[in-house]
Backbone as JSON Lines, residues from 0, in Angstrom:
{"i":0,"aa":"X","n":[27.52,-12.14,9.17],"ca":[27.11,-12.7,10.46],"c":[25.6,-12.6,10.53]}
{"i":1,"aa":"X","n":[24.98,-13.75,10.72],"ca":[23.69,-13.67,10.96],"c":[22.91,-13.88,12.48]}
{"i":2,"aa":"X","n":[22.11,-13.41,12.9],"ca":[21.5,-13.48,14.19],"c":[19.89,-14.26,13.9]}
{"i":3,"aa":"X","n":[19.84,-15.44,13.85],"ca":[18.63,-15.86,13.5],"c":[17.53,-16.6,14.67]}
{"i":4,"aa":"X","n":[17.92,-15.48,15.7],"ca":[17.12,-15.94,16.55],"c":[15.96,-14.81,16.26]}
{"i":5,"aa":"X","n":[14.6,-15.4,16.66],"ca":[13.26,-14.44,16.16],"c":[13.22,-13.89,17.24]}
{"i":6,"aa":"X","n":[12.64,-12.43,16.98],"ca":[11.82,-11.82,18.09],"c":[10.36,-11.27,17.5]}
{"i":7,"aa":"X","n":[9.66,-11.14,18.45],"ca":[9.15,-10.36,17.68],"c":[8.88,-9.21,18.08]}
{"i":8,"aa":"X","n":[8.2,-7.99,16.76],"ca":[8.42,-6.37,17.26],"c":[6.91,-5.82,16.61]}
{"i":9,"aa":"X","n":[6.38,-5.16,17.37],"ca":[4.67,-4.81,17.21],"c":[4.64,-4.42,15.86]}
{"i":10,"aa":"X","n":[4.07,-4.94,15.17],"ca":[3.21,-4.32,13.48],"c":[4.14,-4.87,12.55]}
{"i":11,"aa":"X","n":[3.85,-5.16,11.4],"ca":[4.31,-5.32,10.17],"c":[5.56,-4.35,10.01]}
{"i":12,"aa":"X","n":[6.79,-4.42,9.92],"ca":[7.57,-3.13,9.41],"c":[8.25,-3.43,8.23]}
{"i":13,"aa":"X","n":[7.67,-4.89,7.63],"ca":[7.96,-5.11,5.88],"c":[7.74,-3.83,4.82]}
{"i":14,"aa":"X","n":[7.82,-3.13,3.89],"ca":[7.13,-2.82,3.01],"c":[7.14,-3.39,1.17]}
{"i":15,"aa":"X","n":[5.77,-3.47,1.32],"ca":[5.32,-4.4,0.24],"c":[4.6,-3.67,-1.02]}
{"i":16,"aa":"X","n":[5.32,-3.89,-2.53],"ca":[4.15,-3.05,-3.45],"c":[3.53,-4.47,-3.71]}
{"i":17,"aa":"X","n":[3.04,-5.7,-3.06],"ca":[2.64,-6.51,-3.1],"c":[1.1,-6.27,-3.56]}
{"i":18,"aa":"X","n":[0.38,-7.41,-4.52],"ca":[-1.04,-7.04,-5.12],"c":[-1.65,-8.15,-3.92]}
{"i":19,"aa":"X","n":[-1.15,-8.64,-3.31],"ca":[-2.39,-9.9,-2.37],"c":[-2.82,-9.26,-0.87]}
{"i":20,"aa":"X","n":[-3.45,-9.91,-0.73],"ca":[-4.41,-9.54,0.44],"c":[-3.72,-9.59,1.89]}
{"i":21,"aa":"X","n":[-2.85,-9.0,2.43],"ca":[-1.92,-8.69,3.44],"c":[-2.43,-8.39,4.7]}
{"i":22,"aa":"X","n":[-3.76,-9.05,4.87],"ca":[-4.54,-8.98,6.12],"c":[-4.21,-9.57,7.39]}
{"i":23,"aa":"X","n":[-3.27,-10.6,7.33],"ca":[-2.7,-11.49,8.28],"c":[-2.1,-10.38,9.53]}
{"i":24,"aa":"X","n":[-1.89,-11.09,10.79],"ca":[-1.9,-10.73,11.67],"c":[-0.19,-10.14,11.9]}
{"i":25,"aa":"X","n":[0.5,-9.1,13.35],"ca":[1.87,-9.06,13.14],"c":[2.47,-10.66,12.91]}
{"i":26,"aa":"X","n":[3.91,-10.48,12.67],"ca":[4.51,-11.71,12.12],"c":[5.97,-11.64,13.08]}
{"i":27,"aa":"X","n":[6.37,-13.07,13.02],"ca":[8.03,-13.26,13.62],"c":[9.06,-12.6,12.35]}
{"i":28,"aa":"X","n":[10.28,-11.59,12.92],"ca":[11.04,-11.46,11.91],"c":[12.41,-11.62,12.53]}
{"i":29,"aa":"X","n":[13.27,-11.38,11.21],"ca":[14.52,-11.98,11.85],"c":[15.27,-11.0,11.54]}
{"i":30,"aa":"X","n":[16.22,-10.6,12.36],"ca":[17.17,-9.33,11.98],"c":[18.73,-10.14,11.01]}
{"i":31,"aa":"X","n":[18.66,-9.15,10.25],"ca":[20.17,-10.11,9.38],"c":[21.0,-8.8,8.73]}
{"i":32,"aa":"X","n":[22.16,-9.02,9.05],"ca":[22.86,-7.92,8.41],"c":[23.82,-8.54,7.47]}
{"i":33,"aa":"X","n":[23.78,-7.54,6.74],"ca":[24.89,-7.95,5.03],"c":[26.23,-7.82,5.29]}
{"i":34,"aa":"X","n":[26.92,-9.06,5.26],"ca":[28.1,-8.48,5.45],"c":[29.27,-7.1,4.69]}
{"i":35,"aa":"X","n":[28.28,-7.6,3.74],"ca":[28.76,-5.85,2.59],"c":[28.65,-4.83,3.51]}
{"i":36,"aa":"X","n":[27.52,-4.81,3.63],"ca":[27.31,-2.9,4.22],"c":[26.98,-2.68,5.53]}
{"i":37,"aa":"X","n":[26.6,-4.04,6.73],"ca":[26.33,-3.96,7.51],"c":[25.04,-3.1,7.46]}
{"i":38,"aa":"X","n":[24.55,-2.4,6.87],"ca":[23.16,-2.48,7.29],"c":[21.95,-3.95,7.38]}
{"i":39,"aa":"X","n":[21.5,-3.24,9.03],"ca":[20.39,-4.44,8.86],"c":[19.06,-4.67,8.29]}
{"i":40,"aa":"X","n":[18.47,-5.88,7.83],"ca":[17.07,-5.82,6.85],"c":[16.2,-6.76,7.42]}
{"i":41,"aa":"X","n":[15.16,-6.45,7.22],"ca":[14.11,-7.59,8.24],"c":[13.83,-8.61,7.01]}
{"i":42,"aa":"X","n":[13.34,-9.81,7.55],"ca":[12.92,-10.92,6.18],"c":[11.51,-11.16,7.21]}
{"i":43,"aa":"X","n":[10.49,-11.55,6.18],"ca":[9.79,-12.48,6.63],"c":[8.36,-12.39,5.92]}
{"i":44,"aa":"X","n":[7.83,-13.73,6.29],"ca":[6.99,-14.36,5.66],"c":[5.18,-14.23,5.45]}
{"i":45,"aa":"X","n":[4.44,-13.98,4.5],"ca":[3.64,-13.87,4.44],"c":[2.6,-14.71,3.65]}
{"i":46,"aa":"X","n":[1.5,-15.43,3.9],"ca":[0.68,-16.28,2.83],"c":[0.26,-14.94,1.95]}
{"i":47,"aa":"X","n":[0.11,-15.33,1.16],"ca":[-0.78,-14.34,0.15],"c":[-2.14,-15.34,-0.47]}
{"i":48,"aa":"X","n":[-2.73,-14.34,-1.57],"ca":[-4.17,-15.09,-1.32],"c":[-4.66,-16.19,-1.87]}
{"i":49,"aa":"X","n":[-3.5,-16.75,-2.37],"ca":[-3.77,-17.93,-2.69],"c":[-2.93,-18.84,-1.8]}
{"i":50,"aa":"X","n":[-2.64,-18.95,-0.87],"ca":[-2.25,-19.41,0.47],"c":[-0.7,-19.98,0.26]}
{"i":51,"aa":"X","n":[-0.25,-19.26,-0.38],"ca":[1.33,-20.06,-0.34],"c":[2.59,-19.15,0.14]}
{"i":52,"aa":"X","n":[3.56,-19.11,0.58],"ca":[4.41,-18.16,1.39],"c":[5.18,-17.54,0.25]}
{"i":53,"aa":"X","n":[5.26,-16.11,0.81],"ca":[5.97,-15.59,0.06],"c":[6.88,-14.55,0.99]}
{"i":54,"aa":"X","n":[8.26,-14.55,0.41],"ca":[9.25,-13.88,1.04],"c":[9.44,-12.31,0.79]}
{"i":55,"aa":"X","n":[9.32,-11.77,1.49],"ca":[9.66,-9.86,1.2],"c":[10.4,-9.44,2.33]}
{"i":56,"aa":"X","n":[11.32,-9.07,1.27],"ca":[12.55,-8.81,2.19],"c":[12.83,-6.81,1.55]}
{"i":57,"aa":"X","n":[13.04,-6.57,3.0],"ca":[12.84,-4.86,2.46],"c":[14.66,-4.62,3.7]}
{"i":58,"aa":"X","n":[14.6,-3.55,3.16],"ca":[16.02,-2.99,4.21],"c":[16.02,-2.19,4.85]}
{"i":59,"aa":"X","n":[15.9,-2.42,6.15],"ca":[15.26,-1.52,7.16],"c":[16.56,-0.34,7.73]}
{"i":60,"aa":"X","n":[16.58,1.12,7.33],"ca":[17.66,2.1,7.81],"c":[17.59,2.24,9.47]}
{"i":61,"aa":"X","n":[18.43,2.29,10.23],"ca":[18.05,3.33,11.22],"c":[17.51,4.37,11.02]}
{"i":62,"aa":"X","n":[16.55,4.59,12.41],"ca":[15.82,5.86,12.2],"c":[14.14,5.72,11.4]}
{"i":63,"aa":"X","n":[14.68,5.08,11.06],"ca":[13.23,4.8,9.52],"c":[12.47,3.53,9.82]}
{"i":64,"aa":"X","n":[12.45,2.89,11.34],"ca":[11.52,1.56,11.48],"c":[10.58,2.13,12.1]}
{"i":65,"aa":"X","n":[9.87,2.03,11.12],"ca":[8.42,2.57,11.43],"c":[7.0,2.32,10.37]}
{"i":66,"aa":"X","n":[6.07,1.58,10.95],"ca":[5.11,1.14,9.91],"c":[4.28,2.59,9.17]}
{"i":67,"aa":"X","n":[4.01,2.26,8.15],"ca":[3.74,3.49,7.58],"c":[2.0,3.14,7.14]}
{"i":68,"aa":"X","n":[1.69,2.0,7.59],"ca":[0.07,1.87,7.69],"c":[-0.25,1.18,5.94]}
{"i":69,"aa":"X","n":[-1.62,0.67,6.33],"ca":[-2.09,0.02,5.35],"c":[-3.1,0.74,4.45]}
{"i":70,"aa":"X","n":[-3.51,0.3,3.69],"ca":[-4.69,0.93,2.29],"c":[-5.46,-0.34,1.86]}
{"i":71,"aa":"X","n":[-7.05,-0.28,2.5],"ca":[-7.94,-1.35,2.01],"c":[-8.5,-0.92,0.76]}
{"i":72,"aa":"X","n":[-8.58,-1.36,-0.81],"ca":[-9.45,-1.24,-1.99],"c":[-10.18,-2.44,-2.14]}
{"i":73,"aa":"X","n":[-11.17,-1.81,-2.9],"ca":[-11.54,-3.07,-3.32],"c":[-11.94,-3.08,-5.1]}
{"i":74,"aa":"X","n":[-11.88,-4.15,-5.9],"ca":[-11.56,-3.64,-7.36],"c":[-12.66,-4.7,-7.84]}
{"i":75,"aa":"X","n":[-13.01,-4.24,-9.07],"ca":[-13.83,-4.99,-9.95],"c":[-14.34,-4.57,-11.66]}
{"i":76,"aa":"X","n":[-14.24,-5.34,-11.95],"ca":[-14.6,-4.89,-13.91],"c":[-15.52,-5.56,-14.26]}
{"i":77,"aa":"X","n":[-16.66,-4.27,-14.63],"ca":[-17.91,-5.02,-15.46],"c":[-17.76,-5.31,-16.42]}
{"i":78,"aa":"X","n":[-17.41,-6.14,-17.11],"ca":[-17.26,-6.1,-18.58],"c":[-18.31,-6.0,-19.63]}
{"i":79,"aa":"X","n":[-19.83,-5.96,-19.53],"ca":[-20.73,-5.97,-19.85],"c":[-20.81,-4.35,-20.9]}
{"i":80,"aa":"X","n":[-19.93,-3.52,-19.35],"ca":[-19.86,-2.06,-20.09],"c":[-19.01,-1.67,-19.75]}
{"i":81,"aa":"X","n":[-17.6,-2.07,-19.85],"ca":[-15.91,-2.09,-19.91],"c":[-15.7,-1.05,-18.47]}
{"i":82,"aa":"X","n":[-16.07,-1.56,-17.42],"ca":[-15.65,-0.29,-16.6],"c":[-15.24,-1.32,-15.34]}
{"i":83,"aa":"X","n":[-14.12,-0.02,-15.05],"ca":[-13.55,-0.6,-14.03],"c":[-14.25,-0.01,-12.56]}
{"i":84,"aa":"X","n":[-14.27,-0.71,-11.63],"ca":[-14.7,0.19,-10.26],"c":[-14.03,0.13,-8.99]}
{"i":85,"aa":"X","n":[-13.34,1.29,-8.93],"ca":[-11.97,1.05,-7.64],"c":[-13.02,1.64,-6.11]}
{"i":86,"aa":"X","n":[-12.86,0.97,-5.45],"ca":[-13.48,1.43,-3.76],"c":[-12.21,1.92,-2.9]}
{"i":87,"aa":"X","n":[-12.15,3.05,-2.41],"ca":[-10.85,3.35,-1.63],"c":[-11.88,3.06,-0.4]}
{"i":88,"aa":"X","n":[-11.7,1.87,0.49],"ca":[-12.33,1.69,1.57],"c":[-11.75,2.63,2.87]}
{"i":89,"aa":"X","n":[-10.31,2.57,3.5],"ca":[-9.93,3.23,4.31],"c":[-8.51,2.8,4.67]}
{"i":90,"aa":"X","n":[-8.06,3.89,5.31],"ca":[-6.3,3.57,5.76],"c":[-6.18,2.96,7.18]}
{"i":91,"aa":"X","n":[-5.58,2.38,7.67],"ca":[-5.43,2.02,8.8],"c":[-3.85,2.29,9.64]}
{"i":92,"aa":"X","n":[-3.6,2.29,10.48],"ca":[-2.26,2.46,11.02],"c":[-1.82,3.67,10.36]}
{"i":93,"aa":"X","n":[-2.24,4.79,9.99],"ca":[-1.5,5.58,9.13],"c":[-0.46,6.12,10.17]}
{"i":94,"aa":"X","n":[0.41,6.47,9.71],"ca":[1.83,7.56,10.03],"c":[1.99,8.34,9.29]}
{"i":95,"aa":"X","n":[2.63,9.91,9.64],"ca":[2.95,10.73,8.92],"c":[3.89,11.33,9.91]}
{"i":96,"aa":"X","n":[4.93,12.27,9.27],"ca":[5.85,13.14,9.61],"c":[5.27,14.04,10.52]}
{"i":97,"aa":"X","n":[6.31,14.21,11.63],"ca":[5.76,15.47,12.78],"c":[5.66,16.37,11.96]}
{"i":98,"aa":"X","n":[6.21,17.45,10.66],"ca":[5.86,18.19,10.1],"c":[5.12,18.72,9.52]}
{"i":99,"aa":"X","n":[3.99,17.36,9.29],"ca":[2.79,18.01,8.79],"c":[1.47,18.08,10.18]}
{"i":100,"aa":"X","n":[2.13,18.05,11.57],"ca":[1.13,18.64,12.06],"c":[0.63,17.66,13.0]}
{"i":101,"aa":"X","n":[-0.36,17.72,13.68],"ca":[-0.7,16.49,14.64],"c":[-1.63,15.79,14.15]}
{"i":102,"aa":"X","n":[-2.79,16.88,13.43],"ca":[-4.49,16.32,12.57],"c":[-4.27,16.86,11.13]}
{"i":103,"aa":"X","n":[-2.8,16.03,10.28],"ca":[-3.52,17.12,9.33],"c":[-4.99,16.67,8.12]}
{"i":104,"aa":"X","n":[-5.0,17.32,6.9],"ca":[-5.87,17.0,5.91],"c":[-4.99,15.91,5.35]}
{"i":105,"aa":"X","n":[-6.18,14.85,4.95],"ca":[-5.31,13.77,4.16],"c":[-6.22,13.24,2.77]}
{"i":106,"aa":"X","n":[-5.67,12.74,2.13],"ca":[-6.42,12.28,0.67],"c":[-5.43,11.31,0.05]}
{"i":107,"aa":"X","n":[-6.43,10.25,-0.67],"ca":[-5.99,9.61,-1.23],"c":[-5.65,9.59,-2.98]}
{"i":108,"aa":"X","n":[-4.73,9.82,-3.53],"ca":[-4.89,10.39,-5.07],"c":[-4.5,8.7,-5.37]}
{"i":109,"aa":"X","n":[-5.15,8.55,-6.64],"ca":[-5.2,7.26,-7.73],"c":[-4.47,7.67,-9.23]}
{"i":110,"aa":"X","n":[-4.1,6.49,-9.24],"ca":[-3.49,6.81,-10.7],"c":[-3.4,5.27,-11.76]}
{"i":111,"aa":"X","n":[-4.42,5.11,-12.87],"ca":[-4.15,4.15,-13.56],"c":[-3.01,4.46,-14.1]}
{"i":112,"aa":"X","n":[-1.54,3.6,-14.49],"ca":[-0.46,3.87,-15.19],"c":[-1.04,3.69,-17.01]}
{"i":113,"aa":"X","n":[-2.16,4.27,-17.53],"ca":[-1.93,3.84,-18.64],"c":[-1.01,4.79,-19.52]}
{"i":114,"aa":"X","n":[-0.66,4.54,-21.26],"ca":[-0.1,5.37,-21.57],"c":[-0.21,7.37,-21.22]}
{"i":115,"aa":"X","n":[-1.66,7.41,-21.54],"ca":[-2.21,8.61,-20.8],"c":[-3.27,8.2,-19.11]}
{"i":116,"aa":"X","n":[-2.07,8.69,-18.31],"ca":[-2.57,8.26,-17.24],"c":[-4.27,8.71,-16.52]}
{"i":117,"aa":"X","n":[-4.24,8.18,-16.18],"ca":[-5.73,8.3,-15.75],"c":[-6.2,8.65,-13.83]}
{"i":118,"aa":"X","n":[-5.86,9.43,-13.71],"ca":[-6.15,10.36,-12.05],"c":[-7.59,10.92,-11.54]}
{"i":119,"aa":"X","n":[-7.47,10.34,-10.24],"ca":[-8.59,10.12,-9.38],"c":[-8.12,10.61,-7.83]}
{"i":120,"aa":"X","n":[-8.9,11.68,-7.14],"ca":[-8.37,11.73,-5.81],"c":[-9.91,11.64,-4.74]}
{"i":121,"aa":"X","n":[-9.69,10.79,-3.83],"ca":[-10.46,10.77,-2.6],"c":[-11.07,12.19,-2.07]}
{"i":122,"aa":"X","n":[-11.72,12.76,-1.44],"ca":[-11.95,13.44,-0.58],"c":[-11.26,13.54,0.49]}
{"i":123,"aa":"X","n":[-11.03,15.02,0.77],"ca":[-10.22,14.99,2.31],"c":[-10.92,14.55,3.45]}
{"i":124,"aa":"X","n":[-10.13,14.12,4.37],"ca":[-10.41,14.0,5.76],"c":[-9.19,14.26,6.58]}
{"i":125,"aa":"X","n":[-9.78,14.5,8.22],"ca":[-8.84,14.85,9.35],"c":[-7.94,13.17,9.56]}
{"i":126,"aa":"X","n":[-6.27,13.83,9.9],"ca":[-5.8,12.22,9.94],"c":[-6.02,12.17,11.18]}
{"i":127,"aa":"X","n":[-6.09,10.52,11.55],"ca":[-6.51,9.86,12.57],"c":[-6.01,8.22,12.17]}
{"i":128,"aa":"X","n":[-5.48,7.67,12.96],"ca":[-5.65,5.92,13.02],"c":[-5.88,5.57,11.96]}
{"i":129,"aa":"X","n":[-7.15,5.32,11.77],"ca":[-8.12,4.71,10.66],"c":[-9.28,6.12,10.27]}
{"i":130,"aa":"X","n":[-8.87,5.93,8.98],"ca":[-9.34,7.16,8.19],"c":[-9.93,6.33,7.01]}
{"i":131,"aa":"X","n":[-11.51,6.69,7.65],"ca":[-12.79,6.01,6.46],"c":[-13.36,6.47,5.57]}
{"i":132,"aa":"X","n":[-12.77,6.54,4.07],"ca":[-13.09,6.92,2.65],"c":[-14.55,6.64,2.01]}
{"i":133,"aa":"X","n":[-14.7,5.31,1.98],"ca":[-15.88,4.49,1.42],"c":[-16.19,5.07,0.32]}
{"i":134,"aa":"X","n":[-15.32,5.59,-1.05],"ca":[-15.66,6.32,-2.03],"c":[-15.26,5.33,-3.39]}
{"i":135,"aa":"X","n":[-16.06,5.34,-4.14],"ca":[-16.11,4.4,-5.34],"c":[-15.92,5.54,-6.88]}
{"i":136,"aa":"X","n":[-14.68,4.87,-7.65],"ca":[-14.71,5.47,-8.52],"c":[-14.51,4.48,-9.69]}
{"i":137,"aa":"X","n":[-15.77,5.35,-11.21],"ca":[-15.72,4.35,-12.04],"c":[-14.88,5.24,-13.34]}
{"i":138,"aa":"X","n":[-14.69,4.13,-14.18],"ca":[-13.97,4.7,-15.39],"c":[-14.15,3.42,-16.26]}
{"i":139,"aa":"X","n":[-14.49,3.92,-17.29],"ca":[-14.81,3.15,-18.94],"c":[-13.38,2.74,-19.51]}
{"i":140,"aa":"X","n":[-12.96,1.84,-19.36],"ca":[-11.34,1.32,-20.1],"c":[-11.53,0.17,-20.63]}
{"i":141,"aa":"X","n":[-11.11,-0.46,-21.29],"ca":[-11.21,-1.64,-22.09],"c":[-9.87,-2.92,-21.12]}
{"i":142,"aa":"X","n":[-10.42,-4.08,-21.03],"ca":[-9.92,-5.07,-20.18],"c":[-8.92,-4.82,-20.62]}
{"i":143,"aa":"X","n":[-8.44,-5.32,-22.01],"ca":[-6.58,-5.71,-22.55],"c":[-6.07,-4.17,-22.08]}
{"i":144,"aa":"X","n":[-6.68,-2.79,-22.05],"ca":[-5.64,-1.92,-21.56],"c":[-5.03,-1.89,-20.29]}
{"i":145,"aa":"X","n":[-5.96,-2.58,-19.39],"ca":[-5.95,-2.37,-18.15],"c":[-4.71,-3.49,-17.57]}
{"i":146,"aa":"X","n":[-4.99,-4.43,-18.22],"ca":[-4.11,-5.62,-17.28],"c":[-2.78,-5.19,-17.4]}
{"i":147,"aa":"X","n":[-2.13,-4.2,-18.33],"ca":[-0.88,-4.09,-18.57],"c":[-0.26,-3.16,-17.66]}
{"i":148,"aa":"X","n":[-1.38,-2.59,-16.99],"ca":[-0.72,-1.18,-15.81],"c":[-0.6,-1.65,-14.61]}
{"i":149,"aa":"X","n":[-0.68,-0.35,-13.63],"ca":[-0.53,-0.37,-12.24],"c":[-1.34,0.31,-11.86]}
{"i":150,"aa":"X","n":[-2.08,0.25,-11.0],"ca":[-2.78,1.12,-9.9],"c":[-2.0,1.56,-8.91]}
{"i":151,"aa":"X","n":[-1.88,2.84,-8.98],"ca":[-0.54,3.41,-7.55],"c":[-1.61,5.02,-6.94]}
{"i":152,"aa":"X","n":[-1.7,4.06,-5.95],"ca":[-2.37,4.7,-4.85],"c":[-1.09,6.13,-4.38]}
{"i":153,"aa":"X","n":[-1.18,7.52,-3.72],"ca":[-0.19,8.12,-3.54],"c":[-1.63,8.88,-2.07]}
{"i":154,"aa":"X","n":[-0.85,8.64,-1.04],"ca":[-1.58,9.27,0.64],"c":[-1.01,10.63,0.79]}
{"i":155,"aa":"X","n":[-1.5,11.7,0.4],"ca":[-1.21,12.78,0.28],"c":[-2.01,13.95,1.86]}
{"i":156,"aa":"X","n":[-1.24,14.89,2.55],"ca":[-1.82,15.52,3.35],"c":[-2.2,17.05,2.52]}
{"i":157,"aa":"X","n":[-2.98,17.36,2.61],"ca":[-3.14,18.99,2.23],"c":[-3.02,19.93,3.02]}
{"i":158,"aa":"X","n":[-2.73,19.98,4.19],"ca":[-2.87,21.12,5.04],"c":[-1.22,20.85,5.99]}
{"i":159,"aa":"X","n":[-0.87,21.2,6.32],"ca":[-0.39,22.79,6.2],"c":[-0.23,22.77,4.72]}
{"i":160,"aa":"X","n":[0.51,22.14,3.89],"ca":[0.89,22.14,2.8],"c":[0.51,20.79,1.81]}
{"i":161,"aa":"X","n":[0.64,20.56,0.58],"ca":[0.99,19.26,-0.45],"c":[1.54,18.53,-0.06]}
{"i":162,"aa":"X","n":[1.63,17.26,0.41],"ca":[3.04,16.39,-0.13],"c":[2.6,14.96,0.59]}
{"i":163,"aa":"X","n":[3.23,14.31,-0.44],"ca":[2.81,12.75,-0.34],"c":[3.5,12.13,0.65]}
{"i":164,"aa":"X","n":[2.9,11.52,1.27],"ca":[3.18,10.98,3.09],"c":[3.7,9.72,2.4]}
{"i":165,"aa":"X","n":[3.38,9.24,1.69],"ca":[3.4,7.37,1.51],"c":[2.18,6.48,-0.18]}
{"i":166,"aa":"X","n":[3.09,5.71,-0.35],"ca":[2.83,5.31,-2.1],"c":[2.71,3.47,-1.65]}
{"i":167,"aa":"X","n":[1.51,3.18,-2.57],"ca":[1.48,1.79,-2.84],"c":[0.74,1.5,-4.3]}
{"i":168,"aa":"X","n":[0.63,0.66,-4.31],"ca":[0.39,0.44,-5.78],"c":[0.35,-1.19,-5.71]}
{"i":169,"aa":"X","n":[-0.95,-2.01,-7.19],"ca":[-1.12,-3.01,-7.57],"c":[-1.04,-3.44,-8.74]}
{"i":170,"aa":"X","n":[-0.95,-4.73,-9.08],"ca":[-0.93,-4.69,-10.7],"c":[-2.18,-5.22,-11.02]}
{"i":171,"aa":"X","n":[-3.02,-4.61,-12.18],"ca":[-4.21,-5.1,-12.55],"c":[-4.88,-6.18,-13.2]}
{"i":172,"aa":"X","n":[-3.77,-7.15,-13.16],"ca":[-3.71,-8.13,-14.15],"c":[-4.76,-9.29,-14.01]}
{"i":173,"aa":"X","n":[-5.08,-9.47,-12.92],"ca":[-6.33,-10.24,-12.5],"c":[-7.68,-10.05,-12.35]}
{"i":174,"aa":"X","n":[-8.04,-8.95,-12.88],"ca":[-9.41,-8.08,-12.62],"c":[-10.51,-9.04,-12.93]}
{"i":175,"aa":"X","n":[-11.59,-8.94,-12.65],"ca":[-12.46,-9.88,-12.89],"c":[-14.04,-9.05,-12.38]}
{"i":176,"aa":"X","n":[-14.9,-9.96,-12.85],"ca":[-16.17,-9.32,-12.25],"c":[-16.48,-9.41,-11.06]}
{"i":177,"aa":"X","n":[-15.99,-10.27,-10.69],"ca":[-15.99,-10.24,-8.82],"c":[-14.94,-9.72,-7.61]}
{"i":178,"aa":"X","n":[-15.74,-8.68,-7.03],"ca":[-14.71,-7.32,-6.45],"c":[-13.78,-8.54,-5.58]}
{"i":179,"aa":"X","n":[-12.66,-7.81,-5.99],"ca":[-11.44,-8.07,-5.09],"c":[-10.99,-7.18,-4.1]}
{"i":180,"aa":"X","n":[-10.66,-7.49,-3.42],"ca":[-10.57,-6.72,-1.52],"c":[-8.77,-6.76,-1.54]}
{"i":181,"aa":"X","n":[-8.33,-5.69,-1.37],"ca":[-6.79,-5.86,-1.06],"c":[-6.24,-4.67,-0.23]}
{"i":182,"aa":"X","n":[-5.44,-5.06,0.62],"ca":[-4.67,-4.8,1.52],"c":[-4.0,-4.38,1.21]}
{"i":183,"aa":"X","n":[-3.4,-3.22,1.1],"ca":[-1.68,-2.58,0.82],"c":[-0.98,-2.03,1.7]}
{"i":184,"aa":"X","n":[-0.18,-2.42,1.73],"ca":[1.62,-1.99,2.93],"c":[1.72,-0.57,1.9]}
{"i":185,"aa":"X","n":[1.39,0.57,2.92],"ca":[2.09,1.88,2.41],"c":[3.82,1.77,2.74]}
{"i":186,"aa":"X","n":[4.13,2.07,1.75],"ca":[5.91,2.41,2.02],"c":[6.06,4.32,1.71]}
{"i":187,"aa":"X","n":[7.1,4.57,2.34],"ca":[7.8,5.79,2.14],"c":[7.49,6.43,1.1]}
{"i":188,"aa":"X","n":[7.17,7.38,0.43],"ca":[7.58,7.96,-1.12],"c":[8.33,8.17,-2.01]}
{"i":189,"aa":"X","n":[8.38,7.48,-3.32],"ca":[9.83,7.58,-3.89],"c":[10.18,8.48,-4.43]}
{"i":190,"aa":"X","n":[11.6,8.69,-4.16],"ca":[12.43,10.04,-4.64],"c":[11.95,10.71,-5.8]}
C-alpha cells in the first residue's frame, strides 16, 4: 500500500554516501511502506552537480528520523607535485546522542581507503550547530592510486569519552586541479 501524497517535514532526513554537491534546499518526500515488512522509507529527489535527478532512497526506522547534519570539504590535486589537498570546511546541522553530553568535544577523523590507509584528524572543537574547522590537509599520493579509493570522513566526540557520532565518505575518482566543494549527508555509524 502506498500513500503518495507529499508532505513535507523540516530538513533532509535522506542519508546519502553520495560524492555530489547536496547543497539544495529541504525537499518534498513521500512516505511508502513495503509491503514485506511494513517498515516505512522516505524516497526522494535530488539534482546533483551535474544537474540531473537522482533517486536515494534510505529506510527510515522509528525512533531514528532524525537528520544527522552535513560535512562541507573541499578537494583538489596538484599534479605538478602529486598531492592531494582535503579542506574540512565545517559541519552543519550536527546531531549527536544525549549521551555524549550537551557541548561535547568533537573532531573530524579522515581516512584515504588506500591499501595502507592513510589517517588524518581535525582539531577539536565545542559541539554546536555549525562547527568551523577551516583546516587543510596535504599528502603526496600518486593520481592512479587515488581514484580507486574512498575518502570516509568519521565525526567523532572526545569528551566524555571516544566514539563516532556519524560517517560519510566520497569516491575520489574525479579529482582534478580545480578544488571541488562537496556537501555530505552524515548518516549513523556502521556497525
Amino acid at each position: 500500500v502506498s500513500d503518495l501524497r507529499p508532505s513535507t517535514l523540516p530538513g533532509p532526513l535522506d542519508v546519502s554516501r553520495s560524492m555530489f554537491d547536496l547543497r539544495s534546499p529541504p525537499h518534498r518526500f513521500m512516505k511508502r511502506y513495503d509491503s514485506v515488512s511494513s517498515v516505512p522509507s522516505s524516497t526522494s529527489s535530488r539534482k546533483d552537480s551535474q544537474g540531473s535527478n537522482r533517486s536515494l532512497d534510505t529506510i527510515t526506522l522509528s525512533g531514528d528520523e532524525r537528520d544527522f547534519g552535513r560535512l562541507n570539504v573541499k578537494l583538489c590535486y596538484v599534479s605538478s607535485v602529486e598531492q592531494i589537498w582535503i579542506t574540512v570546511l565545517h559541519c552543519k546541522d550536527l546531531s549527536w546522542p544525549s549521551s555524549c553530553g550537551e557541548k561535547p568535544c568533537i573532531c573530524v577523523k579522515g581516512i584515504l581507503t588506500l591499501p595502507k590507509p592513510v589517517h588524518f584528524k581535525s582539531s577539536t572543537k565545542e559541539g554546536c550547530n555549525d562547527i568551523e574547522f577551516m583546516e587543510t590537509f596535504v599528502f603526496a599520493i600518486k593520481l592512479q592510486s587515488l581514484q580507486a579509493v574512498r575518502l570516509v570522513f568519521k565525526i567523532q566526540t572526545q569528551t566524555p569519552r571516544k566514539k563516532t557520532i556519524g560517517e560519510c565518505s566520497l569516491a575520489l575518482r574525479e579529482l582534478s586541479s580545480q578544488e571541488s566543494n562537496h556537501w555530505l549527508d552524515i548518516s549513523p555509524p556502521s556497525k
